[in-house]
C-alpha positions as CSV (number, residue, x, y, z in Angstrom):
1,X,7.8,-141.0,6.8
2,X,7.3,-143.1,9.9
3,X,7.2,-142.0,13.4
4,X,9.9,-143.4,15.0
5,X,12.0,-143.4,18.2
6,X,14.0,-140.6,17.3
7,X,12.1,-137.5,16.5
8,X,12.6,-136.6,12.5
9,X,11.0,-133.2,12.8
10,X,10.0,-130.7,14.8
11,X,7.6,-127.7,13.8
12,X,6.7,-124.6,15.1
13,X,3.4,-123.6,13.9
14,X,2.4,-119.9,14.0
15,X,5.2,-118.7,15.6
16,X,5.1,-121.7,18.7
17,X,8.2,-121.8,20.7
18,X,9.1,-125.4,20.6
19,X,11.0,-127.2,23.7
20,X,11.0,-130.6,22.4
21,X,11.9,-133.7,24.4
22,X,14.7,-136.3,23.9
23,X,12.6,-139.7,23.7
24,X,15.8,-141.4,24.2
25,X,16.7,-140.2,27.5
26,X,14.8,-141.0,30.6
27,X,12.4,-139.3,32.6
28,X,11.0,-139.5,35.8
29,X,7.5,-138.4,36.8
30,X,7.6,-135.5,39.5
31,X,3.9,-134.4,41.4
32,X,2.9,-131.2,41.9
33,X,-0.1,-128.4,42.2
34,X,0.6,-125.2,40.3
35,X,-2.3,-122.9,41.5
36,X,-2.0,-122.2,45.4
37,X,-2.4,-119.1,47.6
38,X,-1.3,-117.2,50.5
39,X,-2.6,-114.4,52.6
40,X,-0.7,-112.4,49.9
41,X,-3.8,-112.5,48.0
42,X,-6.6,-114.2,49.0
43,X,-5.5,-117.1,51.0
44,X,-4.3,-118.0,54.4
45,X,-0.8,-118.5,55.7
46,X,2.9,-117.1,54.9
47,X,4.5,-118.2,51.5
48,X,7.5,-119.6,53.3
49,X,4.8,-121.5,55.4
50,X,2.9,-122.7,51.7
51,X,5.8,-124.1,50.5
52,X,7.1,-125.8,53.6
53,X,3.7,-127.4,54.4
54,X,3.4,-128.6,50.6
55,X,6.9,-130.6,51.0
56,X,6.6,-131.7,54.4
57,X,2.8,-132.4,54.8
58,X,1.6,-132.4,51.4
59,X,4.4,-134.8,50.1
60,X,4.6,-132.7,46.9
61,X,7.1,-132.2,44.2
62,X,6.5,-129.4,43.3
63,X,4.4,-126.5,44.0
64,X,3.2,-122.6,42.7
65,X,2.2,-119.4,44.6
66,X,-0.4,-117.7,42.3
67,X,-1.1,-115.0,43.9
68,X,-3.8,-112.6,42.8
69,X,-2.3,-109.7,40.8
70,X,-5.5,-107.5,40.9
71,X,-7.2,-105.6,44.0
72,X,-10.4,-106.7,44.8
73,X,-9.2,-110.3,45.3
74,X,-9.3,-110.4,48.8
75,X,-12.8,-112.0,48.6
76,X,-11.9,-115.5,49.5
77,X,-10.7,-116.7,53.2
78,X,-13.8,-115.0,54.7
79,X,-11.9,-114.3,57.8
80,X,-9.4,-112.7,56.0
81,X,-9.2,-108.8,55.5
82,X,-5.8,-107.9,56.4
83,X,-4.8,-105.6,53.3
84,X,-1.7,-107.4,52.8
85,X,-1.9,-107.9,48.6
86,X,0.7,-108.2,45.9
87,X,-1.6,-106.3,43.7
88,X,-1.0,-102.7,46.6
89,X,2.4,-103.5,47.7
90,X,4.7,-105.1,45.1
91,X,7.0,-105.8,47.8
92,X,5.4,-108.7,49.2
93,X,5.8,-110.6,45.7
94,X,9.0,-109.7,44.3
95,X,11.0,-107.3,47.3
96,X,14.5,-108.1,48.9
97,X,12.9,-109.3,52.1
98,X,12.5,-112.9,53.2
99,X,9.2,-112.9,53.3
100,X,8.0,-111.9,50.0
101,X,6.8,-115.0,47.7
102,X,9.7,-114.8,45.3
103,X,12.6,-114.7,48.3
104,X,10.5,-117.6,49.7
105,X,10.7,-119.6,46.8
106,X,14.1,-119.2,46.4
107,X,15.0,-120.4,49.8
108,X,12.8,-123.4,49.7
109,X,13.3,-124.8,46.6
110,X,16.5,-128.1,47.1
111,X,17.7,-129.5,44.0
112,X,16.6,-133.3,44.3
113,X,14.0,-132.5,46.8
114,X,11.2,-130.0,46.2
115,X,10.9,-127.0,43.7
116,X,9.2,-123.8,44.9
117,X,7.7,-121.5,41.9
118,X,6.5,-118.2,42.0
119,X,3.3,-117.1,39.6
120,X,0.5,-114.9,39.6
121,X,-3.1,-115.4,39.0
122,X,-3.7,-112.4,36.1
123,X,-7.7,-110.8,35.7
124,X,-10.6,-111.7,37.2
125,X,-13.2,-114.5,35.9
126,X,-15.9,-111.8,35.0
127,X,-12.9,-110.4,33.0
128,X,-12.6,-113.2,30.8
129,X,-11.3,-115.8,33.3
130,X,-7.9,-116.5,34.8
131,X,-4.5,-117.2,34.0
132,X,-1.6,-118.1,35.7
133,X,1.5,-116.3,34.8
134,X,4.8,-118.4,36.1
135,X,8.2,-116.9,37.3
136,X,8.5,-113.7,36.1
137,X,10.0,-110.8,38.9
138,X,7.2,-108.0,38.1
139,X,4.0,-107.7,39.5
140,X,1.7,-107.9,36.4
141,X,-0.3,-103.8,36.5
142,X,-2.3,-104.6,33.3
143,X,-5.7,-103.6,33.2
144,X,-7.9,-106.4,34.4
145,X,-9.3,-108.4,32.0
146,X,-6.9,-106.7,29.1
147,X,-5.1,-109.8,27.2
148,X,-3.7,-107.9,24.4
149,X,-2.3,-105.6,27.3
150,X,-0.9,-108.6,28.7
151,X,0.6,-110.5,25.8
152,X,2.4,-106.9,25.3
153,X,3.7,-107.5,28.8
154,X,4.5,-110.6,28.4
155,X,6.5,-110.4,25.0
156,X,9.1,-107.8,27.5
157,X,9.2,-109.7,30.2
158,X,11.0,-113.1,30.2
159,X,10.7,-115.4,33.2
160,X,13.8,-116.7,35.5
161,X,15.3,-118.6,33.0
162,X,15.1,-116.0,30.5
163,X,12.6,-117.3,28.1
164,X,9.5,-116.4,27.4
165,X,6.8,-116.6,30.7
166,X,5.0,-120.4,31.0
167,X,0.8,-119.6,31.1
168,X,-1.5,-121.8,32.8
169,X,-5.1,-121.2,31.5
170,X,-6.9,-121.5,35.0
171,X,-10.6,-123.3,35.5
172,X,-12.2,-123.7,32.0
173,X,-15.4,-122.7,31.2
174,X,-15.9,-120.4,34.9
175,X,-16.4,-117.3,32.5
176,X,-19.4,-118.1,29.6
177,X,-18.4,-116.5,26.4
178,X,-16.7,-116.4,23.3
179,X,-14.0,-113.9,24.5
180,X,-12.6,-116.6,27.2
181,X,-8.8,-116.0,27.8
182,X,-8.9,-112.7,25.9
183,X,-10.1,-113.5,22.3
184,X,-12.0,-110.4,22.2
185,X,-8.9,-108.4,22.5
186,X,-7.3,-110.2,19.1
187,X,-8.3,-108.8,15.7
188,X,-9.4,-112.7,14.8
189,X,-9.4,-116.1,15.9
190,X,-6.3,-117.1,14.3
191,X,-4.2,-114.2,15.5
192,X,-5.7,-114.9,19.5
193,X,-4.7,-118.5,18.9
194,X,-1.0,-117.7,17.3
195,X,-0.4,-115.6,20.5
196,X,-2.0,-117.8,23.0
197,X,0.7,-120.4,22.0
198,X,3.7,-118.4,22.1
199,X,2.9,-118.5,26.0
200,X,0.2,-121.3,27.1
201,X,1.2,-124.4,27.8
202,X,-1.2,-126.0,30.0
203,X,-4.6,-126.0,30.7
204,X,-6.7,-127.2,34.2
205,X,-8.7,-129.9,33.7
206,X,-8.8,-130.2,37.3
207,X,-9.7,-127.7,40.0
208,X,-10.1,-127.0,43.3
209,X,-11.9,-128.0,45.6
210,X,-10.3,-124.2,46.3
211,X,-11.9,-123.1,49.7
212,X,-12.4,-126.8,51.6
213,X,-10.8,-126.8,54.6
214,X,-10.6,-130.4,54.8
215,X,-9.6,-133.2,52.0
216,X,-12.1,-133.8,49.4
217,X,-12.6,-134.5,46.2
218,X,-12.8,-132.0,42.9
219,X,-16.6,-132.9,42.0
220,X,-15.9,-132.2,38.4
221,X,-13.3,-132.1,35.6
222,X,-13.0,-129.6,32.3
223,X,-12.4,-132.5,29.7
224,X,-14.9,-130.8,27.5
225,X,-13.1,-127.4,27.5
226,X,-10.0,-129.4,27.1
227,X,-10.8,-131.2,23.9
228,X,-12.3,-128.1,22.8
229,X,-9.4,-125.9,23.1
230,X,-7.2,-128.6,21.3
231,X,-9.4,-129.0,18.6
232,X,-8.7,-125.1,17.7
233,X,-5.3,-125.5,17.9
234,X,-3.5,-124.2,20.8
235,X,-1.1,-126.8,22.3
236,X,-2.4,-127.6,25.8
237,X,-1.3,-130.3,28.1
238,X,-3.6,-131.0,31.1
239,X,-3.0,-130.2,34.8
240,X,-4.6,-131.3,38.0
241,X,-4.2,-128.0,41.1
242,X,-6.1,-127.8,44.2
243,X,-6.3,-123.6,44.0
244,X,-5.8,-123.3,47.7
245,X,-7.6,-120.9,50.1
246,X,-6.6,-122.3,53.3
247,X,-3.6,-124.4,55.1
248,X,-4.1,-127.2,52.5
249,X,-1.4,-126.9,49.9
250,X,-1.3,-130.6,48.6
251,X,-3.5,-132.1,51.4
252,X,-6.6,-130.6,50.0
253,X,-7.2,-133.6,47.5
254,X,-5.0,-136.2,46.0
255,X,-5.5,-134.7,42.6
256,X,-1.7,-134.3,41.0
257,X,0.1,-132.7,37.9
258,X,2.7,-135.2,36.6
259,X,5.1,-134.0,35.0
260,X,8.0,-135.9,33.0
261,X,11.2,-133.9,33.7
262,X,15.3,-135.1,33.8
263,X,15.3,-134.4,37.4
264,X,13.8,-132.2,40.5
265,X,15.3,-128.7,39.5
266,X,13.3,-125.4,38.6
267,X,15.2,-125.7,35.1
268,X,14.0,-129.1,34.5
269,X,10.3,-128.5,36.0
270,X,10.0,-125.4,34.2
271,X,11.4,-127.0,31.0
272,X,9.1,-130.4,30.8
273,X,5.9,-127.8,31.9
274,X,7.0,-125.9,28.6
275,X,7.1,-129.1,26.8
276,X,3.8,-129.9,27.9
277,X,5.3,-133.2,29.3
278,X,2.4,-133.3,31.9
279,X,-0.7,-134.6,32.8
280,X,-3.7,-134.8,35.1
281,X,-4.6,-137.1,37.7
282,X,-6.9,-138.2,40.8
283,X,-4.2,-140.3,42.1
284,X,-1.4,-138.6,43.9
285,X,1.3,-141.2,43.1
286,X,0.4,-142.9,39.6
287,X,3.1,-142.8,37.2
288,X,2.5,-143.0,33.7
289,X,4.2,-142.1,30.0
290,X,2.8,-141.9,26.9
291,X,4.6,-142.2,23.8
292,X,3.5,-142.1,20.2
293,X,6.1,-144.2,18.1
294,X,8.8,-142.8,20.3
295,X,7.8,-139.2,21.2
296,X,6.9,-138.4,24.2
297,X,3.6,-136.6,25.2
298,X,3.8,-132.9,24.7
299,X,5.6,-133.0,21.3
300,X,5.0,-132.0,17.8
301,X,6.1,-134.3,15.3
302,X,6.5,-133.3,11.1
303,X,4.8,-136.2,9.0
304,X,5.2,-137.1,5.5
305,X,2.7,-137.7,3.4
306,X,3.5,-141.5,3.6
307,X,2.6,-141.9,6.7
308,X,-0.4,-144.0,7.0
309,X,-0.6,-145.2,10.7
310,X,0.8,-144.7,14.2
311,X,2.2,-147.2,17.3
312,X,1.5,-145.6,20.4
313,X,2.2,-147.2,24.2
314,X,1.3,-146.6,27.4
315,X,3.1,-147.4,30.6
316,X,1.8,-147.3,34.3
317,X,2.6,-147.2,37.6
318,X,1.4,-147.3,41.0
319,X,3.2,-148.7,43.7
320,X,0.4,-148.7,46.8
321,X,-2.2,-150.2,44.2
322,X,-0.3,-153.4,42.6
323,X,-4.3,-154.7,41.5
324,X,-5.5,-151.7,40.3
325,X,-7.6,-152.1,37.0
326,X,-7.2,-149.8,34.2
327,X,-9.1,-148.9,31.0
328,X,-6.6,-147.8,28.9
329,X,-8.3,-145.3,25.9
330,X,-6.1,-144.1,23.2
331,X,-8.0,-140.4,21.6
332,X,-7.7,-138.7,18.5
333,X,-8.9,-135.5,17.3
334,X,-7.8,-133.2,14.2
335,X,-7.3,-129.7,14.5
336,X,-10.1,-127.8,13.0
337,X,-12.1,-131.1,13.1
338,X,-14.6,-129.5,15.6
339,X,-14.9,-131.2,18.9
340,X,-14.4,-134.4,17.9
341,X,-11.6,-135.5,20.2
342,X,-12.7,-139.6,20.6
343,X,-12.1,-142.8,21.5
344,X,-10.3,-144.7,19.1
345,X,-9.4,-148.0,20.4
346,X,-8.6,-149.0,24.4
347,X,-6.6,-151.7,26.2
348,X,-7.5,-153.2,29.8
349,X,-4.2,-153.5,32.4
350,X,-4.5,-155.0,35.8
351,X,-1.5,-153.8,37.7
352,X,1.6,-151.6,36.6
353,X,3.1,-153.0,33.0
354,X,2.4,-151.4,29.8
355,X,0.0,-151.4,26.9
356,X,0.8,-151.2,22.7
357,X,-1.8,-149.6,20.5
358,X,-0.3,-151.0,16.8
359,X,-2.0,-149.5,13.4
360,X,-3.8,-146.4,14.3
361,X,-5.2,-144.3,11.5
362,X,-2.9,-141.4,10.8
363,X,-6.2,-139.2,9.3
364,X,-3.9,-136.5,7.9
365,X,-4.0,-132.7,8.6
366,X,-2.9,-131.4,12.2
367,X,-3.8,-134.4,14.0
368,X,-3.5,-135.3,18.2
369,X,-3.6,-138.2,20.2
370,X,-4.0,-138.4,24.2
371,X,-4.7,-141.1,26.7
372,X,-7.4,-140.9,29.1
373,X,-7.0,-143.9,31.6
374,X,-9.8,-144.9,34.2
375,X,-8.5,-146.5,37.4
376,X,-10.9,-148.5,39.6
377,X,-9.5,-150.1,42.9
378,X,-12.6,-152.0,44.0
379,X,-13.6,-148.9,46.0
380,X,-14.8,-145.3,45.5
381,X,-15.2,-143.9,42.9
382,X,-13.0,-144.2,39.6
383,X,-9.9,-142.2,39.6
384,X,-9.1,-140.7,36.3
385,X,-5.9,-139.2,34.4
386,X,-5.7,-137.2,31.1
387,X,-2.3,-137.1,29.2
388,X,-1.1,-134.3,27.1
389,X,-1.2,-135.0,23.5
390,X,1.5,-135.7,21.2
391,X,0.4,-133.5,17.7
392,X,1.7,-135.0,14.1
393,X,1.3,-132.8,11.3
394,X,2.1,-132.6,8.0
């Protein structure tokens, strides 16, 4: 079998909910930060004030309060230590009045202009790191740290749309061990991974800078813990959040999550994050879509065992930056492969347009291929983006 334009198969391996997209129809790229605070946990300002800032001043998309759900997170503003915490009063996140995050959200979120979500940051990173839990109305009370408590939580509680909760798996690598993201609380490898993809979708490959009060730039990236966590299986795509502590939601950085959506609605956002239509970039504005044959990236394609090779192309934009040089790399790794995720071939672009990659090995087994551009402007340092994958398997 061939990849083509239209999608021959879709598979959902170990139980993965699959929300596959429609290569035929267009999408357009929406920015955004998913990891963000208030003075609801431990960050500074009002959640109606978050959200409003992020539109107006941030020129964002898109953006999510993650509040801390646990009690001793008030560590971070240091000249914060009013008590006010989702994690002691439940109100403040999910209650009737204006001012809790979810009644905030709600209110600020326009169709066609900007989509307020409402999440939670779940454990602690001494606990086995952090996750991001996306639109669902409880306040999570698992025990910190407790991933099979909170996959049990999860599996009851659906999100707003009524499907199963969207999990962001927050700063790679912050917690050294084995059990990262709650594999010590699964009987087996296998069994942590099956569950970890009936909710993750999306991993940070970059962070921060979380407490700067002023822009700057994240000083690192988790590509390593990226690749890794593909190459075991789960299906990841890569985001880009600024993890705000201060009045800096979306002018902390230019970092971005693209996402690929139908249009600016929760549905949509919520739908192409699910997808893992996304990826990570410095650049606050560059546009770009990756297609292997004619899936998009984020999807999970059935192969025959014909299938010998792969087209893939990439296409860029970026309208304040018409000379921009880019090195173009296509990746490939195999499931299972060990950390192998590398470069296969690569194209140079000056300017938007597109590149083809024709021919490329199909090795077999549950395979992935990604895109990891390099963008140099004649100044600074080189801005970099990381796409999701699209996975073909037999």
């Amino acid at each position: 079998m061939r990849v083509t334009g239209i999608i021959a198969a879709v598979v959902s391996v170990l139980s993965l909910p699959v929300y596959a997209a429609t290569p035929s129809e267009p999408y357009k790229v929406f920015f955004g930060n998913l990891h963000a605070h208030s003075s609801y946990s431990d960050g500074s300002g009002t959640p109606a004030e978050a959200f409003t800032f992020a539109r107006d001043t941030g020129k964002l998309d898109f953006m999510a309060l993650s509040e801390h759900n646990h009690a001793s997170a008030e560590m971070g503003a240091k000249e914060r230590r009013d008590g006010l915490m989702i994690a002691t009063q439940e109100d403040l996140y999910n209650g009737d009045g204006e001012n809790s995050v979810t009644s905030a959200a709600r209110r600020a979120t326009e169709d066609g202009r900007f989509v307020a979500l409402a999440g939670q940051e779940f454990s602690a990173i001494s606990k086995g790191n952090h996750i991001n839990v996306f639109e669902i109305k409880p306040v999570i009370k698992t025990e910190n740290g407790a991933f099979d408590q909170l996959f049990r939580f999860l599996a009851a509680t659906p999100d707003s749309l009524g499907e199963p909760a969207l999990v962001m798996l927050n700063h790679p690598g912050d917690f050294k061990g084995p059990e990262e993201y709650g594999e010590d609380d699964c009987p087996d490898r296998k069994t942590w991974i099956a569950t970890l993809n009936k909710y993750a979708a999306l991993i940070e490959v970059l962070s921060g800078p979380a407490m700067a009060k002023t822009k700057k730039r994240p000083t690192g990236n988790a590509q390593r813990d990226y690749f890794h966590y593909l190459s075991l299986g789960l299906y990841l795509a890569p985001t880009a959040s600024q993890d705000n502590h201060y009045k800096t939601w979306g002018t902390a950085t230019d970092t971005r999550t693209g996402v690929l959506a139908k249009s600016l609605t929760k549905a949509d956002i919520l739908n192409a994050l699910k997808a893992r239509r996304a990826y990570a970039t410095h650049d606050k504005n560059l546009r770009v879509w990756f297609r292997v044959g004619g899936n998009l990236m984020g999807d999970i394609v059935k192969a025959g065992a014909d299938l010998k090779a792969v087209n893939a192309t990439v296409t860029i934009e970026d309208g304040d930056e018409p000379q921009a040089h880019y090195k173009i790399e296509l990746l490939r790794g195999v499931v299972g492969g060990g950390d192998d995720t590398a470069v296969v071939t690569q194209r140079e672009l000056v300017g938007d347009g597109s590149v083809r990659f024709e021919n490329v090995r199909y090795r077999g087994g549950r395979s992935y291929y990604l895109v990891r551009i390099a963008q140099s402007s004649g100044r600074g340092p080189k801005d970099m983006t990381w796409t999701a994958p699209v996975w073909i398997e037999p």
